[in-house]
Steps between C-alpha positions, in 0.01 A plus 500: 500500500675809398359834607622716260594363204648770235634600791703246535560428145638832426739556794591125416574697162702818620688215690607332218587793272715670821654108570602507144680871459652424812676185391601609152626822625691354779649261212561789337688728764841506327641608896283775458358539875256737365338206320543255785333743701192558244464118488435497894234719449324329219542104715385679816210632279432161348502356838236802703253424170516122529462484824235790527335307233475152689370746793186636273421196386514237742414721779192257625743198545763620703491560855550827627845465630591381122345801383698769721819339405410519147405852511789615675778341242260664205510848645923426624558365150364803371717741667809322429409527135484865549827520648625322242373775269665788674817334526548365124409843467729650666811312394441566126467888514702583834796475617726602799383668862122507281525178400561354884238760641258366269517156571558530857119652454361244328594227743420747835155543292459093449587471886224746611242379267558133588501580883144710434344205293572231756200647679278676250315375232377751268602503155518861448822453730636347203357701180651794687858298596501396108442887391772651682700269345390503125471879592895524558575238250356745285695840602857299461395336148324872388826590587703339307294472247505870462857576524617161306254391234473151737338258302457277780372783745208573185356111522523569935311794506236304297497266718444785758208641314309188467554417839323813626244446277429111669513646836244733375313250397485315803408826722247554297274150536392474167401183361416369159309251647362381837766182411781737372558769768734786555773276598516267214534828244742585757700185456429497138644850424814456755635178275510769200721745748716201578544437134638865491688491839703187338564698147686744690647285806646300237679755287636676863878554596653601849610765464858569567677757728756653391672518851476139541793278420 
C-alpha cells in the first residue's frame, strides 16, 4: 500500500538522475576537487530524494520510529548536498584567504543546519537552507561569469534559475492533479536543474592561486 505514489515515483526519479551525475562526474574529476566536491552534492541529493521518496510512499507501513529516522537522513542528506554546492563553488572561482573563508562557511552553515534539523521538522527549514546556498552559488558563478566569459559558470547559473523556479513551485501548492501535486512538479522540474548543475560541474576547474606553490 503506497500512500503517495507519484510521489514516490518521482523523487525515486530525481534520485536516480542526481545518483547518476554524481558517479560520472566523480569518474570524471581529473583531481579537480571542485568536481569531487560537486559530485557530493549531487549523491547526497540522490540519497535525501530516495529516501524522502520511500518516506511518501510507504508512510502507512512503517512504524513511527522508522519514519523519524527516515525523515531526519532526508532533510541531513539535503543539507550536505547544499554544502557540497557552496564548496565546489567556491574552489572553482576563489582562491586564497576568500577561498578558505568561504568554505569554512559552508561547513559552519552545514553544522548549524544539521544541529537545528535534529529537532525540527518543517520543510521550509530546508527550501530556505537550499536557497542560501543556490543564492551564493549564484553570486560566485555571476561572478565569474561576468568578468571571465565562464562557460561552466553559464550552465550553473541555469541550474540556479531553474532551481528557484522548483522551489517556487513547491511554495506555491499547485497541483495538476489531485494525484500529481506540488511536490511531484517540484521533483519533476529539479531533475532538469540537475541536468544543468552537471553541464557546468563537469566542465569546472580549481582554480589556481598564484601564491601557492
Amino acid at each position: 500500500m503506497i500512500a503517495e505514489p507519484m510521489t514516490l515515483l518521482t523523487d525515486y526519479a530525481l534520485a536516480g538522475v542526481a545518483g547518476w551525475a554524481g558517479l560520472r562526474l566523480l569518474r570524471r574529476r581529473e583531481s579537480e576537487r571542485s568536481r569531487s566536491a560537486w559530485a557530493l552534492a549531487f549523491a547526497a541529493l540522490a540519497l535525501a530524494a530516495a529516501v524522502g521518496g520511500s518516506y511518501h510512499g510507504f508512510a502507512p507501513l512503517l512504524p513511527a520510529g522508522a519514519l523519524f529516522l527516515l525523515w531526519k537522513l532526508t532533510v541531513l542528506a539535503a543539507g550536505l548536498a547544499s554544502f557540497g554546492m557552496r564548496a565546489g563553488s567556491a574552489l572553482a572561482v576563489a582562491a586564497g584567504g576568500l577561498r578558505r573563508g568561504l568554505l569554512v562557511f559552508a561547513a559552519a552553515k552545514f553544522a548549524l543546519y544539521a544541529g537545528w534539523m535534529l529537532t525540527h521538522d518543517d520543510f521550509i527549514y530546508v527550501i530556505a537552507d537550499s536557497g542560501v546556498s543556490v543564492l551564493g552559488v549564484a553570486a560566485l558563478h555571476a561572478w565569474q561569469a561576468w568578468r571571465h566569459g565562464d562557460r561552466a559558470s553559464a550552465w550553473v547559473l541555469g541550474g540556479v534559475a531553474i532551481s528557484l523556479l522548483a522551489a517556487a513551485v513547491q511554495a506555491s501548492g499547485f497541483a495538476l492533479h489531485r494525484h500529481f501535486n506540488h511536490n511531484d512538479l517540484y521533483h519533476l522540474v529539479q531533475i532538469a536543474a540537475v541536468a544543468c548543475f552537471y553541464a557546468g560541474a563537469s566542465r569546472l576547474h580549481d582554480r589556481v592561486d598564484p601564491k601557492e606553490p
